[in-house]
C-alpha positions as a LaTeX table, in Angstrom:
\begin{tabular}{lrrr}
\hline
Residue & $x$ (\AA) & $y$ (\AA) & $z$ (\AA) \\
\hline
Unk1 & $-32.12$ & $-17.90$ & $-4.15$ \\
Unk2 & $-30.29$ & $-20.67$ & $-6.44$ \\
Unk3 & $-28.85$ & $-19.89$ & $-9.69$ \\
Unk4 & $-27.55$ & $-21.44$ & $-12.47$ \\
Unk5 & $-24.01$ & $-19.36$ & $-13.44$ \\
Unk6 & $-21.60$ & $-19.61$ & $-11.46$ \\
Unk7 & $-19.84$ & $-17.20$ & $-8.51$ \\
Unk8 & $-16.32$ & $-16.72$ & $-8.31$ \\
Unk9 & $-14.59$ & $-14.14$ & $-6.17$ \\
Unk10 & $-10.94$ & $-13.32$ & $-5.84$ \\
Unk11 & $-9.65$ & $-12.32$ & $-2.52$ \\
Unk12 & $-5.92$ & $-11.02$ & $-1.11$ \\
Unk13 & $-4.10$ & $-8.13$ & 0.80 \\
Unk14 & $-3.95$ & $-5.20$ & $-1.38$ \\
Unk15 & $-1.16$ & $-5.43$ & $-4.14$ \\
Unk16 & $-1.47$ & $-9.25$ & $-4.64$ \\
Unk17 & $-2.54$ & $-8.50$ & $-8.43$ \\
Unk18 & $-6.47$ & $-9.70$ & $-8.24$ \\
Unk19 & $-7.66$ & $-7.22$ & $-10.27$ \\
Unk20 & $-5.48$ & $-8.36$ & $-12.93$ \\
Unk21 & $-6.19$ & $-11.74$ & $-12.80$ \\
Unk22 & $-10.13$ & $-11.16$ & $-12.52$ \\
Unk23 & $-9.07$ & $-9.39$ & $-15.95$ \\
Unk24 & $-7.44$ & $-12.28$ & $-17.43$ \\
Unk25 & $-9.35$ & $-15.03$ & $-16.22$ \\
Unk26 & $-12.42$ & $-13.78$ & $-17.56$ \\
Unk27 & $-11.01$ & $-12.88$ & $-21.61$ \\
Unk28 & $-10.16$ & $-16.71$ & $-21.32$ \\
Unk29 & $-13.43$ & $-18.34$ & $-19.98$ \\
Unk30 & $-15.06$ & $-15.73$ & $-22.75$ \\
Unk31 & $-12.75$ & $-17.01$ & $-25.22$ \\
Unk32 & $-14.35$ & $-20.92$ & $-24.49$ \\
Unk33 & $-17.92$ & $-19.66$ & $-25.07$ \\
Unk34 & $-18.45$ & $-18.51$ & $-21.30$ \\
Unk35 & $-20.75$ & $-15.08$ & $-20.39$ \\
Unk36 & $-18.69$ & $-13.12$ & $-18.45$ \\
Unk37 & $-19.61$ & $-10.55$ & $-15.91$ \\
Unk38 & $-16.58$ & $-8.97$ & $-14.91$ \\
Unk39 & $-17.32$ & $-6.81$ & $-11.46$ \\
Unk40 & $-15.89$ & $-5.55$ & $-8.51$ \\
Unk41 & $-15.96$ & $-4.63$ & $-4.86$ \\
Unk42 & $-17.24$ & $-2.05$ & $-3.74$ \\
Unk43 & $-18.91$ & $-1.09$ & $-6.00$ \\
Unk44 & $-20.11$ & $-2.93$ & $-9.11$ \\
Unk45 & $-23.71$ & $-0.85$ & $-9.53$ \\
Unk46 & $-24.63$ & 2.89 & $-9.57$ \\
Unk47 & $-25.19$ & 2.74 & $-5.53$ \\
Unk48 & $-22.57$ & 0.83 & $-4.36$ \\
Unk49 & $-19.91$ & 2.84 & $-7.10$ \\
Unk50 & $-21.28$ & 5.96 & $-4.60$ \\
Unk51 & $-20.49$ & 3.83 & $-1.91$ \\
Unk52 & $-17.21$ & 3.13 & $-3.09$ \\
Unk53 & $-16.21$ & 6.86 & $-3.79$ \\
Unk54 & $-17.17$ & 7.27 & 0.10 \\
Unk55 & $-15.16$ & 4.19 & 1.77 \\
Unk56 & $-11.95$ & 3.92 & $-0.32$ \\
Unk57 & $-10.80$ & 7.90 & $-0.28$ \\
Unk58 & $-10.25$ & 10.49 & 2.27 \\
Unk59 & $-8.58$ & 9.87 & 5.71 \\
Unk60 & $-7.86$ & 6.65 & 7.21 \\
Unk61 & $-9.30$ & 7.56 & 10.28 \\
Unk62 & $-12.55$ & 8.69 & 8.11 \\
Unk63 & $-14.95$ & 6.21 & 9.47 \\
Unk64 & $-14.73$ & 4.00 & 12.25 \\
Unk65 & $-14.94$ & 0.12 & 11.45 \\
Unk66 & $-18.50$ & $-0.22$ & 12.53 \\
Unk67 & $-19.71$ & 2.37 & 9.78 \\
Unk68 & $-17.66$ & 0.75 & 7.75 \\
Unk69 & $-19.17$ & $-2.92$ & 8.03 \\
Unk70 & $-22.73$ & $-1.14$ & 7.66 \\
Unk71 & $-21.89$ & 0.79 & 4.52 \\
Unk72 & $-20.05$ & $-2.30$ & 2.73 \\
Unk73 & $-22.99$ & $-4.75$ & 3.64 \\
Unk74 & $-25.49$ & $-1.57$ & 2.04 \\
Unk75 & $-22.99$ & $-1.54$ & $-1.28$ \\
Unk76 & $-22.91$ & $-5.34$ & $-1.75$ \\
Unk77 & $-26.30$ & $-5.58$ & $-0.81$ \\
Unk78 & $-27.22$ & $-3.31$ & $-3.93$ \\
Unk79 & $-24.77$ & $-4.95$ & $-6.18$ \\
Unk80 & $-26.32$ & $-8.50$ & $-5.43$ \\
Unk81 & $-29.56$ & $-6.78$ & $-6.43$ \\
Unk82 & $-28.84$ & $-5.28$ & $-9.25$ \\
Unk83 & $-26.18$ & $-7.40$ & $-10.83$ \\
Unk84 & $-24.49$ & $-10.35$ & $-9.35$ \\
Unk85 & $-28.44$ & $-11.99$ & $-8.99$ \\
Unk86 & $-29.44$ & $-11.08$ & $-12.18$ \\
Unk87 & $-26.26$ & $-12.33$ & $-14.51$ \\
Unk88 & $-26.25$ & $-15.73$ & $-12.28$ \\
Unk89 & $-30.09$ & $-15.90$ & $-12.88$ \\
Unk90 & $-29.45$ & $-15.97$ & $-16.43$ \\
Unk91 & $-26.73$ & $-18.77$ & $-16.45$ \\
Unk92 & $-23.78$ & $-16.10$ & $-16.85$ \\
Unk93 & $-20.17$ & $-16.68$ & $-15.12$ \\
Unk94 & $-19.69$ & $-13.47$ & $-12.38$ \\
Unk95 & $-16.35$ & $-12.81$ & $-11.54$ \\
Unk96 & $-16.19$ & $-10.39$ & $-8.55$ \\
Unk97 & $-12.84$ & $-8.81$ & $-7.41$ \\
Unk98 & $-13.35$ & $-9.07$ & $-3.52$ \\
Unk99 & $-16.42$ & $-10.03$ & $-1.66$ \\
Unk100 & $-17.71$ & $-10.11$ & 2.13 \\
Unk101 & $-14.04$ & $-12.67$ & 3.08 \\
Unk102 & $-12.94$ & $-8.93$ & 2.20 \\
Unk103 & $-15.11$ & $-7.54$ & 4.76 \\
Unk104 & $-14.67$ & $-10.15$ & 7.34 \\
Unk105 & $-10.61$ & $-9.03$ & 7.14 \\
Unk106 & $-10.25$ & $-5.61$ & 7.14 \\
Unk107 & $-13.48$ & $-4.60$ & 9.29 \\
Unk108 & $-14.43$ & $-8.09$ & 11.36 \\
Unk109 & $-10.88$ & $-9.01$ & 11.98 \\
Unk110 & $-7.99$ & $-6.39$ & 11.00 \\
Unk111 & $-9.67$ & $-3.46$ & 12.47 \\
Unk112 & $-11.31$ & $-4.82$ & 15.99 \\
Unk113 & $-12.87$ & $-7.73$ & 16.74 \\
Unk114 & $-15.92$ & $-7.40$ & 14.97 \\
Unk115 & $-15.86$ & $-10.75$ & 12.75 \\
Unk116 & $-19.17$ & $-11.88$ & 14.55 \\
Unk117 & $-20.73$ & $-8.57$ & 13.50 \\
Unk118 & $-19.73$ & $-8.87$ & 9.81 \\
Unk119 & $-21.21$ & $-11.83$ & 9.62 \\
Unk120 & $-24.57$ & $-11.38$ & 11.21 \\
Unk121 & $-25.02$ & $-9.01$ & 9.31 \\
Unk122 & $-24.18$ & $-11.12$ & 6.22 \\
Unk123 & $-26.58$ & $-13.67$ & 7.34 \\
Unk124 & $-29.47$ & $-10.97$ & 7.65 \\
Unk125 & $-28.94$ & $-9.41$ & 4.28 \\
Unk126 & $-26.76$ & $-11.40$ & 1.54 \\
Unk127 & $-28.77$ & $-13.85$ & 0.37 \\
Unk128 & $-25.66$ & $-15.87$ & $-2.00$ \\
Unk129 & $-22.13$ & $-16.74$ & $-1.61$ \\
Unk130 & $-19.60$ & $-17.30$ & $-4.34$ \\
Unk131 & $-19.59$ & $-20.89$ & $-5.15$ \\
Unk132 & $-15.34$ & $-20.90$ & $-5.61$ \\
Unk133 & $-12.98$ & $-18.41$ & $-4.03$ \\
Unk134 & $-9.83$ & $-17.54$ & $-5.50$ \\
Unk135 & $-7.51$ & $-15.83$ & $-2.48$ \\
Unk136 & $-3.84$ & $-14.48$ & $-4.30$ \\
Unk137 & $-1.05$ & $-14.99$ & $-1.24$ \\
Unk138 & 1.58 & $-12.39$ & $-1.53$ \\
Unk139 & 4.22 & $-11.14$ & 0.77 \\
Unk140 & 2.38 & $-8.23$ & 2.11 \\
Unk141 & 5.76 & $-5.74$ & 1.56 \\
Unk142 & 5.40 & $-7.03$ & $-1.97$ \\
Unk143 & 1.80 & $-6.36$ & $-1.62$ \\
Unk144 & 1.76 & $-2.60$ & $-0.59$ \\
Unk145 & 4.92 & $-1.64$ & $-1.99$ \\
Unk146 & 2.97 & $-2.44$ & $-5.51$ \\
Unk147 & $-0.20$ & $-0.82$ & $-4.55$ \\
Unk148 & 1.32 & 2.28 & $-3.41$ \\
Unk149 & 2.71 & 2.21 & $-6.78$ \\
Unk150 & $-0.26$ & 2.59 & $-8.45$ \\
Unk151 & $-0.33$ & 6.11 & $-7.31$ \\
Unk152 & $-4.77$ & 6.30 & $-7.29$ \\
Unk153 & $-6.77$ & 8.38 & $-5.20$ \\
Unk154 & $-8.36$ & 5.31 & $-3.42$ \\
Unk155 & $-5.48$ & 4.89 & $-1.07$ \\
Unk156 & $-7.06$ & 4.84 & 2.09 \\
Unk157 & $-6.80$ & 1.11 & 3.68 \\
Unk158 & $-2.86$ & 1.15 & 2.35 \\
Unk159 & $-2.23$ & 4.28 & 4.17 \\
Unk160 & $-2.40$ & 1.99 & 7.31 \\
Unk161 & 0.14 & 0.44 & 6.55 \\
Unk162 & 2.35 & $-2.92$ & 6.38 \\
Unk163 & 1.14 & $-4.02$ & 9.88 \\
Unk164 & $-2.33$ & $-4.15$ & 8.66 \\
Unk165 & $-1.42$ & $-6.20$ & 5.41 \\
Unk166 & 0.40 & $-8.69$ & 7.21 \\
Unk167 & $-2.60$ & $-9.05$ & 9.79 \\
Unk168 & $-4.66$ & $-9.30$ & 6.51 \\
Unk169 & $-2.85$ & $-11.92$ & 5.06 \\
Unk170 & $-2.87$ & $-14.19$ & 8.20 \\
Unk171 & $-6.38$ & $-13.59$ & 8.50 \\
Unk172 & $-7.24$ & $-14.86$ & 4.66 \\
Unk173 & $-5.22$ & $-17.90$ & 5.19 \\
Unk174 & $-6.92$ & $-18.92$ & 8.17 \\
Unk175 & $-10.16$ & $-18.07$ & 6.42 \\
Unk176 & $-9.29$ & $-20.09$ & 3.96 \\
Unk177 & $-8.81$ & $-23.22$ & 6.25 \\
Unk178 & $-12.61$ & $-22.28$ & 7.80 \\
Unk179 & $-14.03$ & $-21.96$ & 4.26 \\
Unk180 & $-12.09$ & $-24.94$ & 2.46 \\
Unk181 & $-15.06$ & $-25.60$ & 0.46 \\
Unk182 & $-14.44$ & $-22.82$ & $-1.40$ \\
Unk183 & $-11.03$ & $-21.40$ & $-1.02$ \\
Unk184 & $-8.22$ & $-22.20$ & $-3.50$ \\
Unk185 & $-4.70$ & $-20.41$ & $-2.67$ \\
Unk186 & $-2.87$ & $-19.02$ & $-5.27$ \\
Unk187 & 0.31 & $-18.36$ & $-4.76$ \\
Unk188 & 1.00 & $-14.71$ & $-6.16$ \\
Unk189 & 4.82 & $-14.67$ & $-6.38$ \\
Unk190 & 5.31 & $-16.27$ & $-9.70$ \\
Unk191 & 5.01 & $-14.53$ & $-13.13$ \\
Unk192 & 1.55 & $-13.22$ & $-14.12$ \\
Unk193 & 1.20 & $-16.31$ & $-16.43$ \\
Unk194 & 1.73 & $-18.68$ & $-14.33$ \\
Unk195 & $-0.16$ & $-17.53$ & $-11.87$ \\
Unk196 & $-3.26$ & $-17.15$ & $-14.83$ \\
Unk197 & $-2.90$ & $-20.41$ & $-15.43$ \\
Unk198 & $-3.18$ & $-21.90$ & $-12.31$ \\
Unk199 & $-6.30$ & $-19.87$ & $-11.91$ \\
Unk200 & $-7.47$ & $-21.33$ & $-15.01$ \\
Unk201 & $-6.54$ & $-25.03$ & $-13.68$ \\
Unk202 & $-8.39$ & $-24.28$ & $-10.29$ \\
Unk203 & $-11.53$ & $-22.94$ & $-12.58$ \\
Unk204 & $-11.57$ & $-25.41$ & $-15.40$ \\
Unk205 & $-11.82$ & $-28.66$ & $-12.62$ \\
Unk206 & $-14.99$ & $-27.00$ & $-11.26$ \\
Unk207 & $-17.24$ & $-25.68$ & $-14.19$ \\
Unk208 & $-16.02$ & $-29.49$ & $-15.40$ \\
\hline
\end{tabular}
């Protein structure tokens, strides 16, 4: 399935401020003449949103990381269906905050060793991958001591705890090393402009 818009996705340990930055990076490509789909994961359409509500509240010991891996790949499976396909089909930019590296961390790697499950099943039913990946690194007691901040009711992968985000964050890196294609690190300790605009600089070089 080729396209012609382009595929970004932001990755990091929770707390590393990608939502944010998906936020901001896409009122400025807008703002040079770019269509912007602005989206998010899970979720992102009406079945994966469901999805969402299911995965992201409740217990941490809810669902084991198996069910996990098969009700992510069902949610992102629907959103590529019914949006991410469709905007890139018609030329528009899709910025997506988290993708499958997300699932390859905290079920495939963080959670067992399950990272050749993720991705078979990755293989068998998602059919694109971003074209530029945008991972945010962050202390992870930076990290979770912001998103415990926010204070929402999906609270259920910080409730593990810092052990977890510091696993996560040695995980994206070396992703990031396997995936160099794609991956550009971000360093998430400076001010939110600065880090914007490096975003922007990392962005900018490809669409050019």
């Amino acid at each position: 399935m080729t396209s012609q818009g382009l595929f970004i996705s932001f990755e990091g340990i929770d707390g590393s401020g990608k939502s944010t930055q998906t936020k901001r990076l896409a009122k400025r490509l807008q703002q040079d003449g770019h269509e912007v789909v602005l989206t998010r994961e899970p979720g992102g359409s009406v079945g994966a949103e469901e999805i969402r509500a299911l995965v992201l509240k409740g217990d941490p010991d809810r669902w084991s990381a198996e069910t996990e891996i098969l009700l992510f790949t069902a949610a992102r499976r629907d959103h590529l269906e019914c949006t991410i396909l469709p905007a890139l089909a018609s030329g528009k930019t899709v910025i997506c905050d988290r993708f499958a590296d997300s699932t390859r961390m905290y079920q495939g790697l963080s959670r067992g060793d399950l990272r050749k499950l993720v991705d078979c099943l990755h293989t068998l039913m998602i059919p694109r991958n971003p074209d530029i990946t945008l991972l945010i690194d962050m202390d992870p007691e930076i990290g979770l001591s912001r998103a415990k901040a926010r204070s929402t009711k999906e609270e259920r992968f910080e409730d593990f705890g810092l052990q977890l985000q510091q696993t996560m964050r040695t995980g994206f890196l070396a992703l990031a090393k396997e995936y160099s294609d794609r991956f550009r690190v971000i360093d998430g300790h400076g001010s939110a402009d600065n880090i914007a605009a490096d975003i922007y600089a990392q962005i900018t070089a490809v669409i050019r």
